[in-house]
C-alpha positions in Angstrom: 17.8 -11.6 -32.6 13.9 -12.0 -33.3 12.8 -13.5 -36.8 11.0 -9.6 -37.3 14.4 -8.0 -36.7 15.8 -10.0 -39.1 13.1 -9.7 -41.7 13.6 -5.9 -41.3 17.2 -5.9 -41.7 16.8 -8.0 -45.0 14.1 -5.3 -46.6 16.9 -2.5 -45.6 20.3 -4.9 -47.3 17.0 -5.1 -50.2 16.7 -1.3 -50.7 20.5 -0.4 -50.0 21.2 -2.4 -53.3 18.3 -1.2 -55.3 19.7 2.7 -54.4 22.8 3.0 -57.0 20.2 0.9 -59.5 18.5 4.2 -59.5 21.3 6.7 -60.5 22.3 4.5 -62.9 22.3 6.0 -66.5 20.2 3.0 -68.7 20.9 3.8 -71.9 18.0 3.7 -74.2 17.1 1.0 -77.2 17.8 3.4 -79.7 20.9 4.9 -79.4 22.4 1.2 -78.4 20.9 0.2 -82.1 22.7 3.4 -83.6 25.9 3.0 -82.2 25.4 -1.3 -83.0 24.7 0.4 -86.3 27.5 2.5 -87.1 30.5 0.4 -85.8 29.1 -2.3 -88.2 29.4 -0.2 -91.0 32.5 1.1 -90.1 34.0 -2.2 -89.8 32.3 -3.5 -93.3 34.0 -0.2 -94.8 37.2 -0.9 -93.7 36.6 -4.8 -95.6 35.8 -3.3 -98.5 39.1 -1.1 -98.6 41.4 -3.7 -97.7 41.1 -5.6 -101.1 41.0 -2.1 -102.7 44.7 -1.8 -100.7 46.1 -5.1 -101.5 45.5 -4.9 -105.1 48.8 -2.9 -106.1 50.7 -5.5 -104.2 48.9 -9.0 -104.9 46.4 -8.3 -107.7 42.5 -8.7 -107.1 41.6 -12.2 -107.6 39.3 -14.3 -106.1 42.4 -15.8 -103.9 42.9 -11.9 -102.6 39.4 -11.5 -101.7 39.1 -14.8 -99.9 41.7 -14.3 -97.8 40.3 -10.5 -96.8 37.0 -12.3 -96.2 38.6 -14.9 -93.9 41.0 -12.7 -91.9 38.3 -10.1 -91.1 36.0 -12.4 -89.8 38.8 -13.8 -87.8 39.1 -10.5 -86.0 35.2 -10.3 -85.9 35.4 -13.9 -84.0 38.0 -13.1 -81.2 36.1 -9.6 -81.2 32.7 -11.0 -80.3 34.9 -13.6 -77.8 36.6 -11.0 -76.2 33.5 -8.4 -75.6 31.5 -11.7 -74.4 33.7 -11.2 -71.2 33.5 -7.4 -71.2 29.5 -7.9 -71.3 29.4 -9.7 -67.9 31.6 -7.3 -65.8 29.2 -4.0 -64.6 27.4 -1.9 -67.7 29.5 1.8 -66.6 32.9 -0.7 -66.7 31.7 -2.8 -69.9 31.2 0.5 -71.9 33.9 2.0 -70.4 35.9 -0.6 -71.8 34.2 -0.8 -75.2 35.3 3.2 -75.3 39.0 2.3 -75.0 38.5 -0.6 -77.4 36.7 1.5 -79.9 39.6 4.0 -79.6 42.1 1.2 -80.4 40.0 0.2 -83.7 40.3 4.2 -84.4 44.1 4.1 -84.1 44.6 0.1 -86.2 42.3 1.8 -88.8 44.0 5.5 -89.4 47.3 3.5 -89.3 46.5 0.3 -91.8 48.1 2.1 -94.8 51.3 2.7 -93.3 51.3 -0.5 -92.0 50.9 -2.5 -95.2 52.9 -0.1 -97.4 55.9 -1.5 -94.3 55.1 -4.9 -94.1 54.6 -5.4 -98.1 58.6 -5.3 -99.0 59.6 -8.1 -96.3 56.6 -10.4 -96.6 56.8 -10.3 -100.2 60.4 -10.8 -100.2 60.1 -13.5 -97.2 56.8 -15.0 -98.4 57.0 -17.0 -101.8 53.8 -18.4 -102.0 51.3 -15.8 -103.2 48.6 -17.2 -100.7 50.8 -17.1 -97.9 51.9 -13.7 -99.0 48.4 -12.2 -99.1 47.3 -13.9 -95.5 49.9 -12.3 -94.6 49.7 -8.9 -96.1 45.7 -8.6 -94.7 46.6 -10.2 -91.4 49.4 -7.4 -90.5 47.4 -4.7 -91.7 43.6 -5.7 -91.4 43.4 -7.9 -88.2 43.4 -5.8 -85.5 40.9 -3.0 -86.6 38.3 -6.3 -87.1 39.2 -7.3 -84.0 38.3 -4.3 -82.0 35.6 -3.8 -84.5 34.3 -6.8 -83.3 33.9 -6.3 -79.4 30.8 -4.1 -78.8 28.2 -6.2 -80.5 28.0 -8.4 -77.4 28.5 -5.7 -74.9 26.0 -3.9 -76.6 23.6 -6.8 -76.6 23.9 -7.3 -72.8 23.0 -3.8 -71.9 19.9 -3.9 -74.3 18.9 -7.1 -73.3 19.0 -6.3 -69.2 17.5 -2.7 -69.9 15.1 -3.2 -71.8 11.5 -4.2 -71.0 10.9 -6.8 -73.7 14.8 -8.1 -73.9 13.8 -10.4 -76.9 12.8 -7.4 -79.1 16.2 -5.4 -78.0 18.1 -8.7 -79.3 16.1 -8.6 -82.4 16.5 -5.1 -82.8 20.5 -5.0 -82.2 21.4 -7.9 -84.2 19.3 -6.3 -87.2 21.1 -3.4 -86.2 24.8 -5.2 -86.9 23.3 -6.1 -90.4 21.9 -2.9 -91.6 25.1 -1.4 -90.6 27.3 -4.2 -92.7 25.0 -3.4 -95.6 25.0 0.6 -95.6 28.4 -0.1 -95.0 29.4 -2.5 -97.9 27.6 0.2 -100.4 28.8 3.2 -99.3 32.6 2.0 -99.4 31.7 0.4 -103.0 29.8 3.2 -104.5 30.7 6.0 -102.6 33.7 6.6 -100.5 36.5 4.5 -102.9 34.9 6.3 -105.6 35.1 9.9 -104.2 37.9 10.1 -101.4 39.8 6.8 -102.3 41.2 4.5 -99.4 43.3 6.7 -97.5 41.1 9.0 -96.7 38.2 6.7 -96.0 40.4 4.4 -93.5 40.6 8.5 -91.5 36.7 9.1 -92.2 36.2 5.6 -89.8 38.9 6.1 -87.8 36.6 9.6 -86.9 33.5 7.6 -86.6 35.2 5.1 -84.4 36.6 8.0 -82.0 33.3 9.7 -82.5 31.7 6.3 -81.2 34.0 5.7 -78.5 33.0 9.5 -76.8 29.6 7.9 -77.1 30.3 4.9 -75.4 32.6 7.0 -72.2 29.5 9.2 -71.9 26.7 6.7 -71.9 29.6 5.2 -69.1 29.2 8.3 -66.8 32.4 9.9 -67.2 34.8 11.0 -70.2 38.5 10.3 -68.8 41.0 12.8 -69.8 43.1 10.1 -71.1 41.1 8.7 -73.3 40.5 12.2 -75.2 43.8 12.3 -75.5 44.1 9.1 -77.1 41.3 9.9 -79.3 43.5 12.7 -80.7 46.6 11.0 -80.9 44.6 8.2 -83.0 43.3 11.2 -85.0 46.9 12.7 -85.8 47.5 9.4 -86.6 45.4 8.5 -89.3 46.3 12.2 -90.3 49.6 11.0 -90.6 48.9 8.6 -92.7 46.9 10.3 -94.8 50.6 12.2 -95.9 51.7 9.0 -96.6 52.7 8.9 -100.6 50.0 6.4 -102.1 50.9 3.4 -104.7 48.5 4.9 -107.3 48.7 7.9 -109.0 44.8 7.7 -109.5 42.5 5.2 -107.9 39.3 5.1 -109.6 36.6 2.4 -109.2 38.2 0.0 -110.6 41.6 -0.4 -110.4 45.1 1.8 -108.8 46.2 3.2 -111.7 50.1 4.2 -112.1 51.3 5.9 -115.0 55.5 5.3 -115.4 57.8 7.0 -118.0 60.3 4.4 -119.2 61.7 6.6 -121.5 65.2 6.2 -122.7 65.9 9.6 -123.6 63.8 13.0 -123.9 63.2 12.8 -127.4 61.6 9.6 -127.2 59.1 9.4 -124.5 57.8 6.0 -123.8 55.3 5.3 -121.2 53.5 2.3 -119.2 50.3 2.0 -117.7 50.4 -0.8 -114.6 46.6 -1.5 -113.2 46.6 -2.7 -109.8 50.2 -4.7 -110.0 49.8 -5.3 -113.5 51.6 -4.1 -117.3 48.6 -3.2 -119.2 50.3 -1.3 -121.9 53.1 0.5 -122.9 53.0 3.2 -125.7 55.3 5.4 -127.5 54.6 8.9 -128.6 56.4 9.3 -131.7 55.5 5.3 -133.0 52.2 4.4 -132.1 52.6 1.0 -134.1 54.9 0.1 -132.1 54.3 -2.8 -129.6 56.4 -3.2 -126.8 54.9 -6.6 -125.2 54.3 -9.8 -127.7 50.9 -10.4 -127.0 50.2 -6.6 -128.2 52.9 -7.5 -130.6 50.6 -10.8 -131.9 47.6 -8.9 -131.5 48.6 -6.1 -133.7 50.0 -8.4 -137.0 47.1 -11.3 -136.6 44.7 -8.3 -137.0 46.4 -7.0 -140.3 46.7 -10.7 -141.5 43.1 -11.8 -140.7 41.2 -9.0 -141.7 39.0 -9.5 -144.2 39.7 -5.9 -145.8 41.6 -2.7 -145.7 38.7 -0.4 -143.9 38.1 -3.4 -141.5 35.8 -3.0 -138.4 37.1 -3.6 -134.9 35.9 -3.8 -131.3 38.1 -4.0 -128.2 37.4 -5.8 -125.3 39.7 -3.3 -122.8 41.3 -0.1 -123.3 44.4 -0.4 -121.3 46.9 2.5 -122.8 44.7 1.9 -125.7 48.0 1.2 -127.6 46.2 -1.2 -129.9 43.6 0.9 -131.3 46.1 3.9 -131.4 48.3 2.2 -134.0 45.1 1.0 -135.7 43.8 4.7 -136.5 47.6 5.7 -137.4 47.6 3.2 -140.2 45.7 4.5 -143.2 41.8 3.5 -144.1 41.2 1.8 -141.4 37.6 1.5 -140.6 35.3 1.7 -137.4 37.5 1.3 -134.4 35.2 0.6 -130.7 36.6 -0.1 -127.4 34.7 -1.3 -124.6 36.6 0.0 -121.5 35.0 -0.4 -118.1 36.7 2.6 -116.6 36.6 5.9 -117.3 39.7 7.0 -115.7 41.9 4.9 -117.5 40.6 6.2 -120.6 41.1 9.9 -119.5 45.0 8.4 -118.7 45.1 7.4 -122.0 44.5 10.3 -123.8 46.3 12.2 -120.9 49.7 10.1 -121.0 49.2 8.1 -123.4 48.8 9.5 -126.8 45.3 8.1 -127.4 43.0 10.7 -129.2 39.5 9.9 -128.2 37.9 11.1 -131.5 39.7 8.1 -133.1 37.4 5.6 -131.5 33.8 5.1 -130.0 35.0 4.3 -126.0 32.0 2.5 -124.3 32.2 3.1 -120.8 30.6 -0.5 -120.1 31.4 -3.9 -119.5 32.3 -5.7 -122.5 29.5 -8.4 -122.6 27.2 -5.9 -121.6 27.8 -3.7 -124.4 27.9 -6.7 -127.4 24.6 -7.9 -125.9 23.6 -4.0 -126.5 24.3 -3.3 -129.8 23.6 -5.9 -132.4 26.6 -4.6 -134.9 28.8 -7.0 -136.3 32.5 -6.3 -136.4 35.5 -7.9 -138.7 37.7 -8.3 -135.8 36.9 -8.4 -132.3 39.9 -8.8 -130.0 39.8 -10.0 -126.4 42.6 -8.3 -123.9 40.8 -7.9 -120.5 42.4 -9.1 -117.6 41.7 -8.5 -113.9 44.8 -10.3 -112.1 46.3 -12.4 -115.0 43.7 -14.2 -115.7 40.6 -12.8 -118.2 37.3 -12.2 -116.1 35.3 -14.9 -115.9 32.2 -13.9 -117.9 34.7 -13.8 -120.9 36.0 -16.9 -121.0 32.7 -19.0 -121.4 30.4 -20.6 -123.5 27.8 -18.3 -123.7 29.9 -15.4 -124.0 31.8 -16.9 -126.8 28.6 -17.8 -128.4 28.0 -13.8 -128.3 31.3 -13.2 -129.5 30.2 -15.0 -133.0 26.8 -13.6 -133.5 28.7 -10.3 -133.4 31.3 -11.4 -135.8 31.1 -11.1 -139.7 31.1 -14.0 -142.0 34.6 -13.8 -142.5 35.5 -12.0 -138.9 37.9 -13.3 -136.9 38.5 -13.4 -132.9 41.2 -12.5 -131.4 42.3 -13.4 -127.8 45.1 -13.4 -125.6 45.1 -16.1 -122.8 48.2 -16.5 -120.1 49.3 -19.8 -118.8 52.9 -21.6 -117.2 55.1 -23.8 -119.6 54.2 -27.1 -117.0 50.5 -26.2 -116.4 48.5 -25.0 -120.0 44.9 -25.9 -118.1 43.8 -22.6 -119.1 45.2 -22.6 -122.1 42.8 -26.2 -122.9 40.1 -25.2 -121.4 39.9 -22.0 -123.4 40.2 -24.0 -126.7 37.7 -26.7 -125.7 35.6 -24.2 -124.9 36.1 -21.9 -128.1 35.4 -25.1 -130.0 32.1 -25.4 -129.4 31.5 -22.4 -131.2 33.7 -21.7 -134.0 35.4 -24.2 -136.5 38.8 -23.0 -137.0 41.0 -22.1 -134.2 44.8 -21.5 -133.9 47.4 -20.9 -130.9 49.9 -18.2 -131.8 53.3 -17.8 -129.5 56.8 -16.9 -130.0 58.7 -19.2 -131.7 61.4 -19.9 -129.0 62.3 -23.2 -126.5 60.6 -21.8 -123.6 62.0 -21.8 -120.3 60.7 -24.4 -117.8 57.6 -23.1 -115.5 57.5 -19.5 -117.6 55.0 -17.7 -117.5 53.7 -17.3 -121.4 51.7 -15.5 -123.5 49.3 -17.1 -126.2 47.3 -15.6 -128.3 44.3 -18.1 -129.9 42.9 -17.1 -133.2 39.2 -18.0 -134.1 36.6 -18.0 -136.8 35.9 -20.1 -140.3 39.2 -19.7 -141.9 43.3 -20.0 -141.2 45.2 -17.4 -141.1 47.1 -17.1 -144.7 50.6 -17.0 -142.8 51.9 -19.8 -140.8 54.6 -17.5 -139.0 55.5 -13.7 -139.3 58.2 -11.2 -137.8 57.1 -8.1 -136.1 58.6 -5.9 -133.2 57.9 -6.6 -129.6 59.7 -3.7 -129.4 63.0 -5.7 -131.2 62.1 -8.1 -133.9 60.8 -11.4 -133.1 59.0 -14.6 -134.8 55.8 -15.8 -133.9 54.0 -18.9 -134.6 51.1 -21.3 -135.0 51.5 -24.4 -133.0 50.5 -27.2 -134.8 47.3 -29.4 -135.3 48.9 -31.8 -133.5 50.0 -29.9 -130.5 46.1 -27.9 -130.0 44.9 -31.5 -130.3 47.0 -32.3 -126.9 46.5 -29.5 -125.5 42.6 -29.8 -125.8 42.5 -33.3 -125.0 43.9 -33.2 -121.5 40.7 -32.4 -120.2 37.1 -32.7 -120.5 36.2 -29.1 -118.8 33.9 -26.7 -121.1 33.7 -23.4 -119.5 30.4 -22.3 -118.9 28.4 -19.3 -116.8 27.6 -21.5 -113.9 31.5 -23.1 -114.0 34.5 -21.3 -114.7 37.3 -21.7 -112.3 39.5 -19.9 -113.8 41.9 -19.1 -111.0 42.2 -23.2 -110.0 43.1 -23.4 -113.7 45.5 -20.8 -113.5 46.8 -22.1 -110.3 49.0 -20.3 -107.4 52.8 -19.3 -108.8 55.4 -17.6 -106.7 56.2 -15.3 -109.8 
């Protein structure tokens, strides 16, 4: 064969393979970027909900949302690995692919409730450390749909890259895309969709966008297999499914999964208790609203009769709760102002709804706590500290500066009242609260039940501050049953503030290394 011939053949083999090039759908820049876009804030969305989820089981706490931060990027991480080897196969076969895959993420998604309401029985039973137990808890439920989540970016980034004229602009353009969509993502789940559908329904709301994504990707493929609409609806009925499910909350507001449980012993006395997230945050009785049925409510309720400095004494509240406290304030006669600084709305419309708390018997600010002291430059004669997220108090409560705020908002003879939790064999928290607290005010007391605790218990203290003692060293009240509670001594606050050097501040309050990990 002549050199021409063979030149000839090659321009033919040349123009044979450049043929299917041309019937080849290229999808454009744009729609690439929108469907880069959505997925991301789909998967971001689905983030957001899993510490809303775990929070009737392990609390929210910084350990809860680390974990949820670390086991979703894990599934973005084998995601991206995984769609790196879809990306080199053909673009009707990579996207192809990437429509199953996006199908899967629908199904993990609609079905991540039912999932962790099964697993949450055995791996808390089987799981002792709470670490483990929430690793475990997010990885069983939230893996997968990060995983899947995770595997168009690179296919994506292929196809705009070998499409598109300028493939450094369709890089740029893509990965900004990923970000956006994380962002819109992040806000809509915080502001809007927890908010207004609650976590259920949003898991089914992605679970759409993902099937609704995953059409996209079969068609920009060429062809729409009847299987795979069919496992579109089946991960549709799915997520439907689970949208029957019966949810851990009665309400679930912004904040927090609210239950509301009647522990009544008989009809004629009902008796009811409010659990936020996983936690007691009040119980309440409708025909005794003085009485306490926990010891630091107990504590709470008698050091504010002892310390005030007068009958028609002022009080603000930081946290609502049942509102049991300023309930059995406003029963009492002359009492003065009462003011409650509750975050949440809703659990103030529980209160008054199942909890015996009439609204008109206190000004309820609908605000953070420090927020609202900062506000309003009124000085109260007892302001009492009883907001918790987890067991421990928030952070921005529990420093310096905030107890500095505390005092300018105090009268001269007003008096602060706070409940702190800490173990038997640890009592960091319990030092570093007191350390803290006496940098701003003179006199401070710790207040407990006067019993031998048990070893590693969990207890509840309640420290008393301002310029003066309280005029009673111990006193018996009901917690519901009579019980004594007492002042440690000089010597024992001494101890338990000179164990440690740590002042809490705004820029460092560790509170959760403080309180350290318990199996209880």
């Amino acid at each position: 064969m002549s050199r021409p011939a063979i030149a000839k053949i090659t321009r033919q083999d040349m123009h044979l393979t450049k043929k299917p090039l041309m019937n080849t759908r290229i999808p454009p820049l744009w729609l690439l970027v929108f469907l880069q876009t959505v997925v991301s804030a789909a998967s971001l969305v689905v983030e957001i909900v899993a510490g809303r989820m775990l929070a009737p089981y392990v609390g929210m706490s910084l350990y809860t949302w680390t974990a949820v931060i670390a086991v979703v990027l894990a599934g973005f991480s084998v995601g991206h690995w995984w769609g790196g080897l879809m990306a080199s196969k053909p673009q009707e076969t990579a996207l192809r692919q990437t429509g199953w895959v996006l199908i899967a993420a629908a199904l993990s998604t609609g079905l991540a409730v039912v999932v962790l309401q099964g697993i949450a029985g055995p791996v808390m039973s089987a799981v002792s450390h709470p670490l483990g137990a929430i690793i475990a808890l997010c990885t069983g439920a939230f893996f997968l749909p990060s995983l899947f989540a995770g595997v168009p970016a690179p296919v994506l980034a292929q196809i705009g890259a070998s499409t598109a004229p300028d493939s450094g602009r369709a890089l740029g353009a893509l990965f900004a895309a990923g970000a956006i969509g994380a962002i819109a993502g992040t806000l809509l789940a915080g502001f809007v969709f927890i908010s207004y559908l609650g976590s259920t329904l949003t898991l089914a709301l992605v679970a759409l966008v993902y099937v609704a994504m995953a059409l996209l990707s079969f068609w920009l493929a060429g062809r729409l297999p009847r299987a795979a609409l069919l496992a579109s609806l089946i991960s549709l009925a799915f997520a439907g499914y689970a949208l029957a499910t019966p949810s851990p909350c009665d309400t679930e507001s912004k904040y927090f999964c609210i239950r509301s449980i009647d522990v009544s012993e008989t009809k004629d006395d009902p008796i009811r208790m409010m659990v936020l997230d996983h936690l007691v945050h009040g119980t309440s009785s409708a025909n005794d609203p003085t009485l306490m049925y926990t010891d630091h409510a107990a504590m709470l309720d008698a050091l504010t009769e002892l310390r005030a400095p007068r009958q028609d004494f002022s009080s603000f509240f930081i946290g609502g709760g049942s509102f049991s406290m300023p309930r059995a304030i406003a029963a009492r006669k002359g009492h003065g102002p009462i003011t409650v600084a509750e975050v949440d709305p809703e659990v103030t419309n529980i209160a008054v709804r199942d909890f015996w708390f009439d609204p008109a018997s206190a000004h309820v600010l609908h605000v953070d706590a420090r927020v609202a002291l900062a506000r309003d430059p009124d000085q109260y004669d007892i302001i009492i500290g009883d907001a918790f997220t987890d067991i421990a108090v928030p952070q921005h409560l529990i420093t310096q500066e905030f107890f500095e705020l505390v005092r300018a908002r105090l009268t001269p003879e007003g008096s602060y009242l706070m409940n702190v939790v800490d173990y038997e064999d640890n009592l960091q928290t319990l030092g570093a609260m007191l350390r803290t607290l006496e940098t701003v005010f003179p006199v401070l007391e710790v207040w407990v039940e006067q019993r031998q605790p048990v070893k590693g218990e969990r207890m509840v203290f309640i420290i008393a501050a301002g310029n003066a003692a309280t005029p009673e060293s111990s006193f018996i009240t009901r917690a519901p049953d009579a019980a004594r509670f007492g002042a440690l001594s000089d010597t024992m606050v001494a101890s338990l503030k000179a164990r440690d050097s740590l002042i809490l501040t705004d820029d460092f309050a560790p509170i959760d290394r403080l309180m350290g990990l318990r199996a209880d």
